[in-house]
C-alpha positions as CSV (number, residue, x, y, z in Angstrom):
1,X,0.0,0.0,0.0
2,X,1.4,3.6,-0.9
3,X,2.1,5.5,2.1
4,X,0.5,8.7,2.2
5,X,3.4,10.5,3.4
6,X,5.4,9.9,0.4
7,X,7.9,12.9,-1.1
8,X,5.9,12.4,-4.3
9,X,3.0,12.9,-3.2
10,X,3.4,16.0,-0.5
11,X,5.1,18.1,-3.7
12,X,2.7,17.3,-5.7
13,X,-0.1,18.2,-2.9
14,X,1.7,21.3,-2.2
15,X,1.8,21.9,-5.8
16,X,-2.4,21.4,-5.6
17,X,-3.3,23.2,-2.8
18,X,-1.1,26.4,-3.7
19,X,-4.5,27.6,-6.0
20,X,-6.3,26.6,-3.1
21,X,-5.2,28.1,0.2
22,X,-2.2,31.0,-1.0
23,X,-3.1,32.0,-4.9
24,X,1.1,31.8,-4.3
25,X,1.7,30.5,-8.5
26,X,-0.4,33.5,-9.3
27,X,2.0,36.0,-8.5
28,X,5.6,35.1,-9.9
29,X,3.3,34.4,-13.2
30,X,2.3,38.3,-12.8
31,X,5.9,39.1,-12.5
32,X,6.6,37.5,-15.4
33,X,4.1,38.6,-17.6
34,X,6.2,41.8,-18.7
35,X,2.1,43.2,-19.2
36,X,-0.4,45.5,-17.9
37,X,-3.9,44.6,-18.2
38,X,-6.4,47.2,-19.9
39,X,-9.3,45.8,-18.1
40,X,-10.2,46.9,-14.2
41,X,-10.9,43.6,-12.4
42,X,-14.2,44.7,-11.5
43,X,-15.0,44.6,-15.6
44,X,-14.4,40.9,-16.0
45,X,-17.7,40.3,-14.4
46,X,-19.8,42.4,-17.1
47,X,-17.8,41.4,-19.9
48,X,-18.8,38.6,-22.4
49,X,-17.6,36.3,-24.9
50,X,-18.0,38.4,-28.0
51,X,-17.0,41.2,-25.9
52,X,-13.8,40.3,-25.4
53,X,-13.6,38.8,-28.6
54,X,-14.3,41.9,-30.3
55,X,-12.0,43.7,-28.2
56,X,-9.1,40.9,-29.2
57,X,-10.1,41.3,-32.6
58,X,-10.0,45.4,-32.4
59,X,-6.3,45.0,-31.1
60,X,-7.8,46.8,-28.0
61,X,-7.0,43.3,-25.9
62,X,-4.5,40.2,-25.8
63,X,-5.2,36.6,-24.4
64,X,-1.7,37.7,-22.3
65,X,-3.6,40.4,-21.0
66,X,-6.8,38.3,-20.4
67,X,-5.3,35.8,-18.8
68,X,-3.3,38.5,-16.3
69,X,-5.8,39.9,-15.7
70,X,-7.7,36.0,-14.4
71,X,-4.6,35.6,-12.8
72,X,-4.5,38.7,-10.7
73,X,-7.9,38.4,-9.8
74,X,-7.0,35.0,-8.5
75,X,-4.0,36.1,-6.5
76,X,-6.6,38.7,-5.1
77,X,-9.6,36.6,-3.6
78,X,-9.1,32.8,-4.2
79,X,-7.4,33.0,-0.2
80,X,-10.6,33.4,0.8
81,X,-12.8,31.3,-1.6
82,X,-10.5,28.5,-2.5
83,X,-12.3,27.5,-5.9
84,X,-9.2,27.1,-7.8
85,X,-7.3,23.8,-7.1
86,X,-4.4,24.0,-9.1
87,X,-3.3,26.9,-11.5
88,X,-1.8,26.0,-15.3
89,X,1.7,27.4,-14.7
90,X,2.0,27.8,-18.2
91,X,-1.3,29.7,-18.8
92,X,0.7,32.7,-20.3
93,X,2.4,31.1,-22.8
94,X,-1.1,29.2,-23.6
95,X,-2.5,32.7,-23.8
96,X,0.9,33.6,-25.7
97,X,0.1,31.0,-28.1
98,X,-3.4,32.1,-28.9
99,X,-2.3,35.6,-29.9
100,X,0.0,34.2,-32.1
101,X,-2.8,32.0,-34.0
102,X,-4.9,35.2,-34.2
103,X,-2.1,36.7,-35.9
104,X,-1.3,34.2,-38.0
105,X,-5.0,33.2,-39.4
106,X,-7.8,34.8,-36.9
107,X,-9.1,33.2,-34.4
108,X,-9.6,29.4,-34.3
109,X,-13.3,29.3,-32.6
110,X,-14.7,32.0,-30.5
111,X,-13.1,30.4,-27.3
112,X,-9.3,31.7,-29.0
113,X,-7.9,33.1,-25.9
114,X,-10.6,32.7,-23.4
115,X,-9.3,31.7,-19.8
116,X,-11.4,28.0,-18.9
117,X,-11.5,26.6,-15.2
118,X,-11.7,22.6,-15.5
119,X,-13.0,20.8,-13.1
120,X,-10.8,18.5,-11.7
121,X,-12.6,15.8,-12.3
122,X,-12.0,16.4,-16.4
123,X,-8.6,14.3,-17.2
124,X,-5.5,16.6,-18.4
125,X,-2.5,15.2,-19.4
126,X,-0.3,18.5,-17.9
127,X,-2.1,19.1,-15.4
128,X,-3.1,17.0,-12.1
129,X,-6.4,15.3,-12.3
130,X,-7.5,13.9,-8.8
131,X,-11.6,14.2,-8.0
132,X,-10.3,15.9,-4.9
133,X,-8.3,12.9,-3.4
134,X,-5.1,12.7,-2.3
135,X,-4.9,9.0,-3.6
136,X,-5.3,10.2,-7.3
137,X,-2.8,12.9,-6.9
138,X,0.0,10.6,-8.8
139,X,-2.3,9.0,-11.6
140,X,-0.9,10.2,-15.5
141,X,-4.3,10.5,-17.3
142,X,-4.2,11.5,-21.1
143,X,-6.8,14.7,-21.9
144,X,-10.7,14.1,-22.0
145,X,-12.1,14.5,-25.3
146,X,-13.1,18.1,-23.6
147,X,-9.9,19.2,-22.7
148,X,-9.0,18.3,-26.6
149,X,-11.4,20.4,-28.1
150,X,-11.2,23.2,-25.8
151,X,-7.1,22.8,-26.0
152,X,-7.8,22.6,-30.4
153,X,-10.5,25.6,-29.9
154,X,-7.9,28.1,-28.2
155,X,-9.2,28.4,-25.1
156,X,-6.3,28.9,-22.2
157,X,-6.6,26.4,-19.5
158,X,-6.1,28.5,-16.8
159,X,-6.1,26.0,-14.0
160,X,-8.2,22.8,-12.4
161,X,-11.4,23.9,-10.1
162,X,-12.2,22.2,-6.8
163,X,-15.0,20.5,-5.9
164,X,-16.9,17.9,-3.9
165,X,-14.6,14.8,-3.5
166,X,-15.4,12.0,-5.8
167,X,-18.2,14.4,-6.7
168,X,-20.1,14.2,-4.0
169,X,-20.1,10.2,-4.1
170,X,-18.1,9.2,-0.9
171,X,-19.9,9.5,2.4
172,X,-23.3,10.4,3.7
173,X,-22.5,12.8,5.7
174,X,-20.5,14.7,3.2
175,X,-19.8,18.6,3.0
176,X,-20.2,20.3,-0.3
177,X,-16.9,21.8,-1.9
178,X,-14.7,19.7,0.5
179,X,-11.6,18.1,-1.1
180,X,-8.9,16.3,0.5
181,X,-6.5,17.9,-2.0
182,X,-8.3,21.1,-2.3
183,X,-9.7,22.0,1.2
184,X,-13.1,23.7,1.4
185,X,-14.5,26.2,-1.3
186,X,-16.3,28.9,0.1
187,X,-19.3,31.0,-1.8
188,X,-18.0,34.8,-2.9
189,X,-21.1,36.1,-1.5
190,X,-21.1,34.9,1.5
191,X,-17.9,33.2,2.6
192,X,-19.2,31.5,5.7
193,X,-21.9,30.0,3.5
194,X,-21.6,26.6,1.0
195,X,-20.8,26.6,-2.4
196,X,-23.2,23.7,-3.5
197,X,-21.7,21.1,-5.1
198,X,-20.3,18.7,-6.1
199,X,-18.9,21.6,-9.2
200,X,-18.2,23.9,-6.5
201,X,-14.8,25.7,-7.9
202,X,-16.2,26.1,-11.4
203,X,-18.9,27.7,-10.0
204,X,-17.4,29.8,-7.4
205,X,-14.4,30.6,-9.6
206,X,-16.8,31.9,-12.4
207,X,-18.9,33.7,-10.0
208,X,-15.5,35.2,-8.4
209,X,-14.1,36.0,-12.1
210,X,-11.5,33.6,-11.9
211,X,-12.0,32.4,-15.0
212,X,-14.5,33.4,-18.3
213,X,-16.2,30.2,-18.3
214,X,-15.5,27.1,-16.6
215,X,-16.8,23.3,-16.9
216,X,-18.6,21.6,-14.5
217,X,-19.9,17.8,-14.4
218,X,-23.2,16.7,-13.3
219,X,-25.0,13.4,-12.1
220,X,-27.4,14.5,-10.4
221,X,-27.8,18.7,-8.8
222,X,-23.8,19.0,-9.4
223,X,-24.0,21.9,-12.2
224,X,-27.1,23.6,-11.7
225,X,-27.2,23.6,-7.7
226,X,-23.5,25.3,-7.4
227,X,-24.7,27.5,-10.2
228,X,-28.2,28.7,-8.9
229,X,-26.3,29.0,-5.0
230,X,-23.2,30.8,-6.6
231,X,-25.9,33.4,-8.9
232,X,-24.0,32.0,-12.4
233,X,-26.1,30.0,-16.0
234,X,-25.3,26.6,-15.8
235,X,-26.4,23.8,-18.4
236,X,-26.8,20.2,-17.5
237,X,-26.7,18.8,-20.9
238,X,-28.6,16.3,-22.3
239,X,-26.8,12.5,-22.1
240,X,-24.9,12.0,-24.9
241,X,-24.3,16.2,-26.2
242,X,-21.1,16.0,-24.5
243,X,-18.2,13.0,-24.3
244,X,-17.5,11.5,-21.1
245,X,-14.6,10.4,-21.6
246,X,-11.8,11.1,-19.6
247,X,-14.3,12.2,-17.1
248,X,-13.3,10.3,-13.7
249,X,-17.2,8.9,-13.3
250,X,-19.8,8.1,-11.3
251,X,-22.4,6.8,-13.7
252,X,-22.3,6.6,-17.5
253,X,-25.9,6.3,-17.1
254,X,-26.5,10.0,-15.4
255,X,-22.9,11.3,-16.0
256,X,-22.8,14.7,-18.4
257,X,-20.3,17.7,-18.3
258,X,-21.1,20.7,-18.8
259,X,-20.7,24.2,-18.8
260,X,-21.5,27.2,-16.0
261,X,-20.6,31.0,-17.1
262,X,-21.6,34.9,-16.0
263,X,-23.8,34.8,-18.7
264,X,-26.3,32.8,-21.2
265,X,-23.8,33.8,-24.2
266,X,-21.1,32.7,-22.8
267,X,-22.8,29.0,-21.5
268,X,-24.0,28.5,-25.3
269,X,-20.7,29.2,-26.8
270,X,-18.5,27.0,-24.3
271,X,-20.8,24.2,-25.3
272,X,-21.1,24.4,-29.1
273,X,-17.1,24.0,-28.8
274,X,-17.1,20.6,-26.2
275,X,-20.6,18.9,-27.3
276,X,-20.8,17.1,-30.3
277,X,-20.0,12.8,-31.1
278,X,-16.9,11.2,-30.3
279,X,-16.0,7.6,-30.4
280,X,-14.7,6.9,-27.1
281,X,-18.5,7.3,-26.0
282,X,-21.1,5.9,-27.5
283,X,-23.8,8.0,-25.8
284,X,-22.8,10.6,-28.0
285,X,-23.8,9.0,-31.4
286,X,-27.1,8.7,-29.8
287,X,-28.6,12.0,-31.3
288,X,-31.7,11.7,-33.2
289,X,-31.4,12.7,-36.8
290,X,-31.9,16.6,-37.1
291,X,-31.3,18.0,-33.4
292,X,-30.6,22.0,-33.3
293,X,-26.5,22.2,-32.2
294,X,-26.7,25.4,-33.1
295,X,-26.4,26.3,-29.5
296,X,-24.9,29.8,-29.9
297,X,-27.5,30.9,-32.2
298,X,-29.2,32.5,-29.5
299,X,-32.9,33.7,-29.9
300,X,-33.8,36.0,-27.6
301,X,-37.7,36.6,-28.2
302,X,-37.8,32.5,-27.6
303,X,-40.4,33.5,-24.2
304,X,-42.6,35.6,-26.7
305,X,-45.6,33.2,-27.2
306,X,-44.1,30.7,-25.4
307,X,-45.8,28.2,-23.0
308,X,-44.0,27.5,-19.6
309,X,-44.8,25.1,-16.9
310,X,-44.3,26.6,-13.4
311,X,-43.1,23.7,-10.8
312,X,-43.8,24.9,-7.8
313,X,-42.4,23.0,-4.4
314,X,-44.3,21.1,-2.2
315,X,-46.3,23.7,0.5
316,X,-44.5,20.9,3.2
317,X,-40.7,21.2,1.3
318,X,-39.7,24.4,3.9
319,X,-38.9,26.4,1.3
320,X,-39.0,30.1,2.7
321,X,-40.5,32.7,1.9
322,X,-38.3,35.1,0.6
323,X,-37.0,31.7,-1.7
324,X,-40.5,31.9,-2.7
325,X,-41.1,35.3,-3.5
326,X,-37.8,34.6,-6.0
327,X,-40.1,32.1,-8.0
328,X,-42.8,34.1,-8.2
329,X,-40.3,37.4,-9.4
330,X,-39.3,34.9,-12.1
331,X,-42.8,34.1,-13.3
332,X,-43.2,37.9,-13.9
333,X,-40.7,38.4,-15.7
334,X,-41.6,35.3,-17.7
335,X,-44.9,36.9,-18.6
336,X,-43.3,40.5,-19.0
337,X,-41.1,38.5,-21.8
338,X,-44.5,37.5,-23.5
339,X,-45.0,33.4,-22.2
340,X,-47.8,32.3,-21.0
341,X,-47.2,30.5,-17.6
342,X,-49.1,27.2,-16.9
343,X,-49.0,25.1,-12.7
344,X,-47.9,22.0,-13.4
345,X,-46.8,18.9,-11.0
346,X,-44.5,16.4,-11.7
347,X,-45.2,12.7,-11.4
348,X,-43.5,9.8,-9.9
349,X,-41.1,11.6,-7.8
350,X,-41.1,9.3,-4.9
351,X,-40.4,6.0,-6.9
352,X,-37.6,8.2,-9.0
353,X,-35.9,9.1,-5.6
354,X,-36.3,5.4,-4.2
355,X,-34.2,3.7,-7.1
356,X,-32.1,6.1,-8.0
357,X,-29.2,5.6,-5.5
358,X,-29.3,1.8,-5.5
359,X,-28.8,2.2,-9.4
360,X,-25.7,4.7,-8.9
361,X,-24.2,2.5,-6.2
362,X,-24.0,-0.5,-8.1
363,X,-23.3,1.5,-11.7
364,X,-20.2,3.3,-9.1
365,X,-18.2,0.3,-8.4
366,X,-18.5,-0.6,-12.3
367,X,-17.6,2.5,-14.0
368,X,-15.3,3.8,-11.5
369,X,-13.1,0.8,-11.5
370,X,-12.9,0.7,-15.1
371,X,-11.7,4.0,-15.1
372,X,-9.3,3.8,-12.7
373,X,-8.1,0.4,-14.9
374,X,-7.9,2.9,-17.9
375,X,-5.5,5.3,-16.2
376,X,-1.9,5.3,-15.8
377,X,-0.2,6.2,-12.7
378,X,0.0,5.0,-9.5
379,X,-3.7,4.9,-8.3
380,X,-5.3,1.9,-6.4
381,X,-7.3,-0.8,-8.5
382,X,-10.6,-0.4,-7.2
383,X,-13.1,0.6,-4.4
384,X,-11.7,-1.4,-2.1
385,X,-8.1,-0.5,-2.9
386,X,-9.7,3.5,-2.2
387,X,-11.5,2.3,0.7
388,X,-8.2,0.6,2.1
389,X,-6.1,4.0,1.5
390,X,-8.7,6.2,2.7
391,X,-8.5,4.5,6.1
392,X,-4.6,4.9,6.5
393,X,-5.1,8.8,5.3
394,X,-4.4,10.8,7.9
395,X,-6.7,13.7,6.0
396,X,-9.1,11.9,3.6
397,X,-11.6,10.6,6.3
398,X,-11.0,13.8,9.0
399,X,-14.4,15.1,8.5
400,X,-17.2,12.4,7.3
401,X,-16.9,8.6,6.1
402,X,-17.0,6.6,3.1
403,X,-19.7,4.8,3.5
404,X,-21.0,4.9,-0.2
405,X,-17.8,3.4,-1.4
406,X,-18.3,0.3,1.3
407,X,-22.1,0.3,-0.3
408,X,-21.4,0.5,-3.7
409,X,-18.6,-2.7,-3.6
410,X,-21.8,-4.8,-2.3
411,X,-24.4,-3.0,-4.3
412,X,-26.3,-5.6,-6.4
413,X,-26.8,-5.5,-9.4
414,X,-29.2,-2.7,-10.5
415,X,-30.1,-2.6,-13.8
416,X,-34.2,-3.4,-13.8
417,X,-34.2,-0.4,-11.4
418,X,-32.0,1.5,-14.0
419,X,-34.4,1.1,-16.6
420,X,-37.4,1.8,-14.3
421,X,-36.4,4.9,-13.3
422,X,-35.3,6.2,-16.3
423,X,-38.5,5.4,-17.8
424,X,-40.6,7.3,-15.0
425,X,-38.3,10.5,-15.2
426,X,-38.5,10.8,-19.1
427,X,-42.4,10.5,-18.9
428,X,-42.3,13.1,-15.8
429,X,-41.1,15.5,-18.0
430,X,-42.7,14.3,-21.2
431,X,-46.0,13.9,-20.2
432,X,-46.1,17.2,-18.0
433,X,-44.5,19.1,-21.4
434,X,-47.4,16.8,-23.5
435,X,-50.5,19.5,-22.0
436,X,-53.1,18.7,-24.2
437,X,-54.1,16.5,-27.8
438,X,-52.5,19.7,-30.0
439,X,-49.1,21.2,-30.0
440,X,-50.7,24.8,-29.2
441,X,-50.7,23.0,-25.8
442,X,-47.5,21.8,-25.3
443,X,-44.8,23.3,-22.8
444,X,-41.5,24.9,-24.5
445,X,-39.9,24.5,-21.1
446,X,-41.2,23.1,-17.0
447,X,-39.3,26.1,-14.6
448,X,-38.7,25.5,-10.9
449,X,-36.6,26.9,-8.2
450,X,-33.1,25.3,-8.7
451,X,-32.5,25.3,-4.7
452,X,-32.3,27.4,-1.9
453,X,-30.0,29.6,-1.0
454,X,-26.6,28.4,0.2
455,X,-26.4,27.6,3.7
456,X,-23.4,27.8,6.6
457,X,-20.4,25.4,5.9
458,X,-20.3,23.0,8.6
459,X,-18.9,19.5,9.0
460,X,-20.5,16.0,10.3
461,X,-17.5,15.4,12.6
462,X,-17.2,19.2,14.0
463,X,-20.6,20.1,14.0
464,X,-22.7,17.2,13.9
465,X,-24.3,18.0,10.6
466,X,-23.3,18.5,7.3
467,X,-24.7,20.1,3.9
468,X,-29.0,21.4,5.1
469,X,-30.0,20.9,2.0
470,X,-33.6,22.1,1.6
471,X,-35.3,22.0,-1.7
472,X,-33.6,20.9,-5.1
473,X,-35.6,20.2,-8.6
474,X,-32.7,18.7,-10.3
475,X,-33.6,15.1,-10.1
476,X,-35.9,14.6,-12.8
477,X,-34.1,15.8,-15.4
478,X,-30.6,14.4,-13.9
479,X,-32.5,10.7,-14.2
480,X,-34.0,11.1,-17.2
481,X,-30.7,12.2,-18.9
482,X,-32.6,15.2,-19.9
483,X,-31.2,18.7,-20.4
484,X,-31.6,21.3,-17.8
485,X,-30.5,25.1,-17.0
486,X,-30.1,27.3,-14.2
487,X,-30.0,30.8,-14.4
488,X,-30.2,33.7,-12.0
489,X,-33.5,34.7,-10.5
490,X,-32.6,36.8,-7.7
491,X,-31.9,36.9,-4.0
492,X,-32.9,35.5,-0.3
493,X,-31.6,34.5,2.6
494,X,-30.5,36.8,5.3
495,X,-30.0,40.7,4.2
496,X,-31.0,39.2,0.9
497,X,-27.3,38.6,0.1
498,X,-28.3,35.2,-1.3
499,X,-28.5,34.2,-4.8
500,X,-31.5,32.1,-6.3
501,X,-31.6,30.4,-9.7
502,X,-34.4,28.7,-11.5
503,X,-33.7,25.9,-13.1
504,X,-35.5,25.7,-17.2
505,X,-36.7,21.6,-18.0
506,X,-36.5,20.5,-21.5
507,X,-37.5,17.1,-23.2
508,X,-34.1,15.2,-24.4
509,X,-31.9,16.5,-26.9
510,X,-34.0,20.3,-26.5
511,X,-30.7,21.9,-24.8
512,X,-31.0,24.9,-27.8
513,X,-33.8,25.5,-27.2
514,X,-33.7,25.9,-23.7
515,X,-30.4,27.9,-24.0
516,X,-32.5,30.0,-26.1
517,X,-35.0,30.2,-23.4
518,X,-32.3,31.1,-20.9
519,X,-30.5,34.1,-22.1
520,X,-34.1,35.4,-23.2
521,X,-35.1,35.0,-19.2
522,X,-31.8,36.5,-18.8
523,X,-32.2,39.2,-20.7
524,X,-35.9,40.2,-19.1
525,X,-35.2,39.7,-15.4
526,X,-31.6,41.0,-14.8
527,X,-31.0,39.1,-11.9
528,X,-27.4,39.0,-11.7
529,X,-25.3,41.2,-9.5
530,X,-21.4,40.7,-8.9
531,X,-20.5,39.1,-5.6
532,X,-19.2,40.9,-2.5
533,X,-17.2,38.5,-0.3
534,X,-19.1,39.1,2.7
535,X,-17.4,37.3,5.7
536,X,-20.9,36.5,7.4
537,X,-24.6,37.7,7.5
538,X,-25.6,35.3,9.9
539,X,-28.3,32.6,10.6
């Protein structure tokens, strides 16, 4: 058994946890940058895509400067929010790079020079990629299929993001944005208060302005609950838009990446450059014939003459009611954008929510240990090699268990409940889009609170209790392999320092049109406002 103690593995920790807890590569990358940044770092937040584009293209801004200017930003406020794992140390010359292609020929895809947070779940082959754990921290992946086409679009990898160890998929008593090789990410608005998870560093660090856009992975809640508690867009794509491979997994048969961003624009153009087939997943040659890709061919009159289903939660779910009063803001400006809003429920919740872990335990211990058999490097075998070094870690296990790893090696097999539950989510959505015998009566889209707002970090073993979650709609959508998108809505909690997104519901292989219906929802309700970094606000 590797010792955890080994030289190899503290430098390369050290290495990790510099992005984390001292921004400390940031700044001797600064002072070799030889370049001042035209951008205040209070305009990153504002700026999108094709703005920055434009100003590349105008000669009015470099992918050096960009990148600096990421990089400063970092070296400014990731002490206190920790979303950043590790930084790219060669960024610069990345960004170097991209000027030089735009010189050369234009630029390759609108990503050409656009700083990208990965999550570091997302295999790179320069980079560390460890789900958070220290026992990963020496495995020698090649790059996802995503880091490819990101790397082939231009876009500068500008570091790994933290997140939720193993995604989320460890213990029960687990605390969102909690890494044993990252530490704990904190939420920008409200440091004292959780990130969501289990994308917690894209999410934060896009929030933050760490980064342009980031991408995030999802099986069930982990993009668009760190995106609706962190006030950012984020899409859960539809199964099979974007390549898991390389992806360190949970289940192939909920598993998507996807990608979180300051704005609609940016979240559509991020994914028309990583979705699309690849061969190393068949998932993604699933597409029926004629889907809309054209994901960043935004319309933004999509709500005019619309029909929207309005999920609301349960009077008994505790959602409060300032949370509330945030879904019912939403549905104004829903109808202010020209939809018509219709009260809808969702059926077979309950027997979706009583299969659905059994199926990821068992579809865990397969899909994890074949990825773990496809990667180089010295990483245990299997669960029960994790399981085995977990226990002699004297970090890994300091503040709650492992209990779904010991479940998921003894997890029978779970396919009938696979298929069942899968089959109830798709006709949850289908039949509550499906309103009446004509297509005038059809839903374009179901919307629902995402979450509530973020809650105080706490710990199982310090505290006695862990994440308090409250409300999340992300389940039927995550089971069905369906698409779904949160996007800001507005704000709760104490002093109303909170944010609140809604989440946007579409049947499978709709995620254009419900970009579509995002950045127009965007557009109307204007919900966004930059975060503060508040130490506290209280209960």
């Amino acid at each position: 058994m590797r010792s955890p103690r080994t030289p190899a593995l503290l430098a390369v920790a050290a290495l990790l946890l510099a992005g984390c807890t001292s921004g400390g590569d940031a700044e001797p990358a600064a002072a070799t940058a030889g370049t001042g940044s035209p951008l205040d770092p209070l305009d990153l937040d504002a700026l999108t895509i094709p703005d920055l584009q434009s100003m590349m293209d105008d000669g009015d801004l470099t992918a050096v400067q960009l990148t600096q200017a990421y990089l400063d930003r970092i070296a400014e406020h990731d002490d206190d929010v920790g979303a950043v794992l590790t930084l790219n140390p060669d960024a610069l010359a990345d960004a170097q790079a991209s000027d030089d292609a735009r010189a050369d020929g234009g630029a390759r895809s609108p990503l050409e020079g656009i700083p990208v947070l990965l999550k570091d779940n997302v295999d790179t082959a320069d980079l560390p990629t460890t789900a958070g754990s220290r026992l990963l921290v020496d495995s020698e992946p090649d790059d996802a299929t995503i880091t490819t086409r990101l790397l082939e679009a231009g876009a500068v990898v500008i570091g790994k993001a933290n997140l939720s160890e193993w995604a989320n998929f460890r213990g029960d008593d687990s605390t969102s944005g909690w890494s044993g090789v990252g530490g704990q990410t904190a939420n920008p608005y409200v440091l004292d208060r959780n990130p969501c998870g289990s994308s917690s560093g894209s999410a934060a660090g896009v929030a933050a302005s760490f980064a342009q856009v980031a991408i995030g992975t999802e099986t069930d809640g982990s993009i668009v609950c760190p995106s609706g508690a962190n006030g950012v867009v984020g899409l859960k794509p539809t199964i099979g838009q974007v390549s898991r491979d390389g992806i360190v997994p949970i289940s192939a048969e909920q598993d998507t990446a996807g990608p979180i961003a300051r704005h609609a624009v940016d979240a559509a153009l991020l994914m028309a450059v990583v979705a699309g087939p690849d061969d190393a997943d068949d998932a993604t040659g699933q597409s029926p014939d004629h889907v809309d890709t054209g994901f960043a061919d935004l319309d933004l009159d999509a709500l005019q003459g619309a029909r929207i289903g309005v999920w609301s939660p349960a009077a008994d779910a505790g959602v409060d009611a300032g949370t509330l009063a945030v879904l019912t803001s939403a549905v104004d400006a829903l109808e202010a954008a020209g939809a018509t809003t219709v009260p809808v429920e969702l059926p077979y919740q309950d027997e979706i929510g009583a299969g659905e872990t059994p199926a990821l335990l068992a579809e865990f211990d397969r899909d994890l240990t074949a990825y773990l058999a496809a990667t180089d490097g010295d990483v245990p075998d299997d669960l029960a090699g994790l399981v085995a070094e977990n226990a002699d870690d004297p970090v890994e296990l300091a503040y709650f268990g492992q209990e779904l790893f010991t479940e998921a090696i003894e997890a029978p097999d779970a396919e009938q409940t696979r298929d069942t539950i899968r089959d109830l989510a798709q006709r949850s959505v289908d039949e509550t889009l499906a309103q009446g015998p004509g297509e005038d009566d059809d839903l374009t889209a179901i919307v629902a609170l995402t979450g509530t707002p973020a809650w105080v970090t706490r710990y199982a073993s310090v505290d006695g209790v862990a994440d308090d979650f409250v409300y999340s709609s992300s389940s039927p959508a995550a089971v069905a392999g369906y698409p779904s998108v949160s996007v800001p809505a507005g704000f709760a909690g104490p002093r109303g320092a909170l944010p609140v997104g809604v989440s946007f519901i579409g049947t499978g292989w709709a995620d254009a049109d419900l970009l579509d219906v995002a950045a127009d929802f965007e557009d109307q309700a204007q919900a966004r406002r930059a975060p503060g970094f508040l130490a506290t606000v209280g209960a």
